[in-house]
N, C-alpha and C positions, 0 to 999 in steps of 0.2 A: 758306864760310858762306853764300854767295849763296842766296835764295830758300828757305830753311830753313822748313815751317812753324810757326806758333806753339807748337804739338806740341810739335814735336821740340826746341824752343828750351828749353821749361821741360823735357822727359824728360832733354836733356844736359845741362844747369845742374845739376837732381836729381844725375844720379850723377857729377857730378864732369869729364866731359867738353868744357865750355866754361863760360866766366863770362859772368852778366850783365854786365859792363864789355866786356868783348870785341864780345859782340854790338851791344851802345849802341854802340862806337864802328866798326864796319862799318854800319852806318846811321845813324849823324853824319857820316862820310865818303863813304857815299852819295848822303846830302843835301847836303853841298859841291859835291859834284861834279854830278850831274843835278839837283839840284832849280831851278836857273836855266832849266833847258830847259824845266822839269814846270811852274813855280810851281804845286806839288802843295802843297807846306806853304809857309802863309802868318803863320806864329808857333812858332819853333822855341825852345826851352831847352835847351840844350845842357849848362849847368851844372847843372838839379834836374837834369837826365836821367844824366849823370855818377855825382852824390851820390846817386842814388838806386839806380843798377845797382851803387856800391861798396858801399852798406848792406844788398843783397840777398845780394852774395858773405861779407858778413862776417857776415851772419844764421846763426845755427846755430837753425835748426827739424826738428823730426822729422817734421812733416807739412808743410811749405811750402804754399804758395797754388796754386790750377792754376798762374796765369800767371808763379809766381816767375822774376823776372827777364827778361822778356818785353818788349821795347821797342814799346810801339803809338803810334796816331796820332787824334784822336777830332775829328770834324769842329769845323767854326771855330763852332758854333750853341750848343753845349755849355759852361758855364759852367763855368772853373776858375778859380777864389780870382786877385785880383790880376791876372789875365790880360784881357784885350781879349776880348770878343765885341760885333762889329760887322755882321753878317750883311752885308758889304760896301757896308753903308747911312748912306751920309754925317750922317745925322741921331745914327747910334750909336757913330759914330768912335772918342769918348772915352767910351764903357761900358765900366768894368771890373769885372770880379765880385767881389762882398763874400764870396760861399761858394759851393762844388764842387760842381756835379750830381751826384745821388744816383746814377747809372749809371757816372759814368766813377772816384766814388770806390770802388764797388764794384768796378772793373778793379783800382785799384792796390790796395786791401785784397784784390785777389788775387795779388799782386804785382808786375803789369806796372807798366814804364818809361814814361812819358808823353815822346813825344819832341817833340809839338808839335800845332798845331792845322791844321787842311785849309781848302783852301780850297773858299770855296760862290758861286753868284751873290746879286745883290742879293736880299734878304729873302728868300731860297730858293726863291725862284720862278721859275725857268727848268729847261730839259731840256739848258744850258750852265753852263760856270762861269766867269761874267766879273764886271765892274762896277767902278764906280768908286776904289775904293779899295784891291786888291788887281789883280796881272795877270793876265789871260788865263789860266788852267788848259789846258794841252796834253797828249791823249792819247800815251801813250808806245809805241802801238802804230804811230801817225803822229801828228808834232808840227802838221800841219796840220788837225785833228782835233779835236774836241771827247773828252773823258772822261766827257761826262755832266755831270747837277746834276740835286738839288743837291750830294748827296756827286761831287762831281768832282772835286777835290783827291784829297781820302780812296783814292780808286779808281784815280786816277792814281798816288798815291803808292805802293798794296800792289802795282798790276801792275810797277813800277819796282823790286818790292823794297828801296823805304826804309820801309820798317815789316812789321810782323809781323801787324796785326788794324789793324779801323778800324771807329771805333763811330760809324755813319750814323744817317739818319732818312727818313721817304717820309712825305707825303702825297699826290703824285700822282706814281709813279714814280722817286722820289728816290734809294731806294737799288736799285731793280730797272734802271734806265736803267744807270746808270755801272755796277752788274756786267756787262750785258749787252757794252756798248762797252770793257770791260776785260778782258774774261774772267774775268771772279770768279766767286763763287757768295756771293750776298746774301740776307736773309733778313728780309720785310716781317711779323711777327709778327703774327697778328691782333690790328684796330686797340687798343692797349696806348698808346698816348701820353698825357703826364698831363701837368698843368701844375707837378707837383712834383719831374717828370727833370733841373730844371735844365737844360732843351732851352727854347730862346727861337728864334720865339715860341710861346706870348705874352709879353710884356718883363715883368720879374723889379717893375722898379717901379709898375706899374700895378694889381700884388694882381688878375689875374684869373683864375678857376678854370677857361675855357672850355679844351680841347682838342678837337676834332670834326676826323676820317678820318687824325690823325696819328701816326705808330707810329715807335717809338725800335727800330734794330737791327744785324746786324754786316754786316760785308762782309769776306770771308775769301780766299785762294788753295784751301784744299782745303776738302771737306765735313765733317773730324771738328773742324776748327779753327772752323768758325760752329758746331755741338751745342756746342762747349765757350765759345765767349764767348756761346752765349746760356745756358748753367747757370750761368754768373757774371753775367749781368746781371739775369736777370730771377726769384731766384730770389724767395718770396714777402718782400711789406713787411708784415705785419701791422696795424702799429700806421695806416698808411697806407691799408689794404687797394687794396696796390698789389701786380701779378701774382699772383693771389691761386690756385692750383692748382684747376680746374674737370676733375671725374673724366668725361673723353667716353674712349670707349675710342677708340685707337690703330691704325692699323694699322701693326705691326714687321714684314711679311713676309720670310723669309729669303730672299727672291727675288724678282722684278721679277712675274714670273711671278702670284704674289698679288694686283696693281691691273688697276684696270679703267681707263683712260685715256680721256679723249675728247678728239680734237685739234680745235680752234678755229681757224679758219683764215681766216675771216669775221668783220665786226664791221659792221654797220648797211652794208654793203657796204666795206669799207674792207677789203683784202688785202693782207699783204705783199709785197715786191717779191721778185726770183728770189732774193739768197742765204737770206732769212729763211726763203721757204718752202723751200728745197732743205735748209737745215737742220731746220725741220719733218717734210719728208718721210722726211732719213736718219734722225733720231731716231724716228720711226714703226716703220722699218724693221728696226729695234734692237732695240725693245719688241717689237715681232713675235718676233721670233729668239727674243726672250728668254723666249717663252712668256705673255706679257702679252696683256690682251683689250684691243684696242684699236680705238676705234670714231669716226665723224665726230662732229661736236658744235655743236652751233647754238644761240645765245641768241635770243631773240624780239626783233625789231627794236625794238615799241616799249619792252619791256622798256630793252633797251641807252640807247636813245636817250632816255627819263625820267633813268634812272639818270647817266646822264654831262653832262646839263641840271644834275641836283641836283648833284653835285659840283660844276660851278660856282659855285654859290647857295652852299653849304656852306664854299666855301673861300673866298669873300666876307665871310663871317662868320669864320671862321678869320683873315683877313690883316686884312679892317678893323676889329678891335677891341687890333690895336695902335696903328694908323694912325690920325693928326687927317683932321678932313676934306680939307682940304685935298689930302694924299698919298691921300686913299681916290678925291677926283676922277682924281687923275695916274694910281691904277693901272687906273683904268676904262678911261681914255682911252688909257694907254698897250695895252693888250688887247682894247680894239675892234673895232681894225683885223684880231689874229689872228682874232679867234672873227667874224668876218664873210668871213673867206677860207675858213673851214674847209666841206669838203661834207660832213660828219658831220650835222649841224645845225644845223636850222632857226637863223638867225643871231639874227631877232625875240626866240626863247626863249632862247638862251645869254647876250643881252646882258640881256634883261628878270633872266634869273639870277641874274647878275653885278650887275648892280645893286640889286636886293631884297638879297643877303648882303651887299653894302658901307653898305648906310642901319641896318643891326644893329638892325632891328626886330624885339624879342623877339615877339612872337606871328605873324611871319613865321618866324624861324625855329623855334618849338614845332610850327607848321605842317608845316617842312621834315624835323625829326625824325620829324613823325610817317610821311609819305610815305616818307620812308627807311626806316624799318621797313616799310612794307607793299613795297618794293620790294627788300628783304633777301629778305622773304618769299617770294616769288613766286621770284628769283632762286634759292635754295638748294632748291625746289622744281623749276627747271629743272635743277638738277646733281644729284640722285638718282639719276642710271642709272650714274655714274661715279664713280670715288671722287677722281679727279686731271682737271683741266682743265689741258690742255698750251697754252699759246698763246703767239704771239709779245712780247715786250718792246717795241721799235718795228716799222718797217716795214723797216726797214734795217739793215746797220752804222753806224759812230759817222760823223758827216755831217762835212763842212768848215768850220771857224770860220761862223759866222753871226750874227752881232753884232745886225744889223737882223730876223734871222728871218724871211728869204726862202723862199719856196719852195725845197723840197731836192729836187734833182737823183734819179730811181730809174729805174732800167732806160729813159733816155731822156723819161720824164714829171718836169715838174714837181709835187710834191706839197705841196700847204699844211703849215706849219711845226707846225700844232697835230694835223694829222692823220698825221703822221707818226710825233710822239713821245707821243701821251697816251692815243687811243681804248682799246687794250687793257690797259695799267696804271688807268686811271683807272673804268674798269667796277669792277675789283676793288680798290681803294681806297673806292668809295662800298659796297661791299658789305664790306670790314672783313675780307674773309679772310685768312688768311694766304697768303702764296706764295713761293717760294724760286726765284730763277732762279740757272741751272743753266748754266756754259758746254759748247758740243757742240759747239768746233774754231774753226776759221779761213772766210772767203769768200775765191773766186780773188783778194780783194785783198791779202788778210793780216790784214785785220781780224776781230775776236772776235764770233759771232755767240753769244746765249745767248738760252733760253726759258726761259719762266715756267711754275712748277707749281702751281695751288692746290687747297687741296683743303676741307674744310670750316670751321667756326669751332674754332679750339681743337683743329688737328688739325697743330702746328707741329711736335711728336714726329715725325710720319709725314713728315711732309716733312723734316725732317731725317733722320731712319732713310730716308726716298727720295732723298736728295741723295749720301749716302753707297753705296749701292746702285748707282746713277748714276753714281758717278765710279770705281766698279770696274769697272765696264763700260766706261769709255774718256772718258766724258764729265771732264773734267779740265780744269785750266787750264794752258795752256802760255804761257812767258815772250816777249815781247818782245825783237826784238834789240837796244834799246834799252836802254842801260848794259851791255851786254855785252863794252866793252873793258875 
């Protein structure tokens, strides 16, 4: 039953060839067994998870649910009834949920198994997953190794094979990082975050409606298993006017052959290091073969460099209006010091950023929406010649514990910690597109190297119909030796 996808999990429960209870218990047995090495889940149920995989086998339905009987994992952020959500922040120790994210009940109303909750770093704010209250998250590719954050658990736990699906979140790489460092294939839906997902934050008790650059989505092993937990998750809310179906036409090509690609290789001078580009250039090389037009591609520096300023602003405003002042001082001060190491930018404006979106002065930021739009603008004006913008995820594979967030170690250079894991995610985070990264194999280390696809607004059909495309081709995820005795 090892590494089964969620597919094939609900196609053999259908016709009679494995039970939900069976599969529940080879990943409860799983989790026994590696989850001490992973601390990938950080709140397990093992008894609903049981009672829930026996009422799906004793279910007599003529049309079951996709995920009938399907055991998933939904990050620790997500709110389920009675359960802890603590985003690993001491202040939230004791929050527990009075009622169930509209996303993750919409999982088990299709009738996946909720096996437990992932772990994340404090307030979801790192490209790690540690902090106080829960342990260290270890990649299962190397346990000296980060998985990513914030879904880093989540990512950990699907590449380990203790779960089947993991319903992540990104606002600045969150779920593209840990696919990348896992080998998954993630899928950053254009910006869809609501403060009604039952995704915290913003904190459930403070009644506020703000969401800004944050997007609810899956992380999967293959490509037809994220098409099918994003048709369960996002199908439309009406009454909500939440995912609400926007008619842009699609591109379905029966063949790679169909897109026009441009690979991103540059960012404000920032290049990845040899395996990121080597897997760049073999995936170039591929699209080639494959009859695909595939051309260089360049963002306009200050374009980039505006843009990745306001994301900071933006998600000053996103974190500090959960935060008292008090913690809005600590998170300034504790990110100072990155955004003053970083050579992306000017240090002056990314802290002046970071400060304007933590004093949550509404007509600074009405201000910042508005610039955002004119820099959406300009941006989706520069990706007209291409229908898919291919770029790297970080600069690297998954780096070494980094607690203090040291310069990481690339091809012999030290590189600043923020310019390693954000410049190319967080461009297109402030611009809202969708993007799906894609794993394309292993580095001479053994680590999972994956890239980012995006393509326009409300163009997540195509990247899904291109991810599936992608992994017939070869681009796939392949397991860890890691719980393989």
């Amino acid at each position: 039953m090892k590494y089964l996808s969620a597919t094939e999990i609900a196609r053999q429960i259908n016709a009679g060839q494995l039970t939900s209870t069976a599969i529940t218990e080879h990943y409860l047995n799983r989790i026994e067994n590696y989850n001490p090495k992973l601390n990938a889940f950080v709140d397990l149920y093992p008894d609903t998870a049981r009672l829930a995989a026996k009422q799906r086998d004793q279910q007599k339905d003529d049309q079951p649910g996709p995920l009938h009987g399907v055991p998933i994992s939904v990050k620790e952020c997500y709110q389920v009834k009675d359960t802890r959500t603590t985003l690993n922040y001491p202040p939230l120790r004791n929050l527990v949920a009075d009622s169930t994210s509209l996303l993750v009940q919409r999982l088990l109303d299709a009738g996946a198994v909720l096996l437990g909750k992932t772990n994340v770093p404090t307030l979801l704010a790192d490209a790690q997953t540690f902090g106080p209250i829960y342990p260290r998250a270890n990649n299962p590719y190397d346990l000296s190794r980060t998985p990513g954050g914030s879904t880093g658990g989540g990512a950990a736990a699907l590449a380990a094979d203790l779960c089947a699906l993991e319903l992540g979140s990104d606002i600045g790489g969150s779920i593209r990082n840990p696919a990348h460092h896992c080998g998954l294939f993630g899928l950053k839906p254009t910006e869809n975050g609501h403060h009604l997902d039952g995704h915290i934050p913003p904190l459930p008790d403070l009644d506020l409606g703000l969401s800004v650059m944050n997007c609810t989505g899956p992380l999967a092993r293959t490509a037809e298993d994220l098409a099918l937990a994003h048709k369960v998750l996002f199908a439309p809310d009406w009454q909500q006017r939440l995912y609400l179906p926007i008619a842009r036409e699609q591109n379905l090509s029966p063949d790679l052959s169909g897109y026009r690609f441009g690979f991103l290789t540059s960012i404000i001078g920032v290049q990845p290091g040899k395996a990121a580009s080597k897997a760049m250039k073999d995936t170039r090389a591929k699209l080639e073969a494959a009859g695909a037009e595939v051309t260089d591609f360049r963002l306009d520096d200050q374009l980039v460099r505006e843009s990745l300023t306001l994301w900071i602003e933006l998600f000053g405003y996103a974190m500090g209006q959960t935060l008292k002042m008090p913690y809005r001082r600590l998170l300034y001060w504790q990110y100072r010091k990155l955004l003053k190491s970083s050579a992306c930018l000017p240090s002056a404006h990314a802290l002046k950023a970071l400060k304007t979106g933590l004093t949550l002065n509404f007509k600074s930021f009405s201000r910042a929406l508005k610039r955002r739009q004119e820099l959406v603008t300009e941006a989706m004006r520069q990706q007209q010649s291409v229908d898919i913008v291919v770029s790297p995820t970080t600069l690297g594979p998954a780096f070494p514990h980094n607690s203090a967030r040291h310069t990481i170690e690339m091809d012999g250079q030290n590189i600043p910690y923020v310019d390693y894991c954000f410049p190319f995610v967080n461009f297109f985070s402030l611009t809202g597109q969708p993007v799906v990264t894609v794993p394309t194999g292993t580095a001479k280390t053994g680590l999972p190297i994956g890239l980012c696809f995006s393509a326009a607004h409300h163009q997540d059909q195509t990247l899904l119909h291109l991810a599936k495309l992608l992994e017939d081709q070869g681009f796939a995820f392949h397991a860890p030796n890691f719980g393989n005795d």
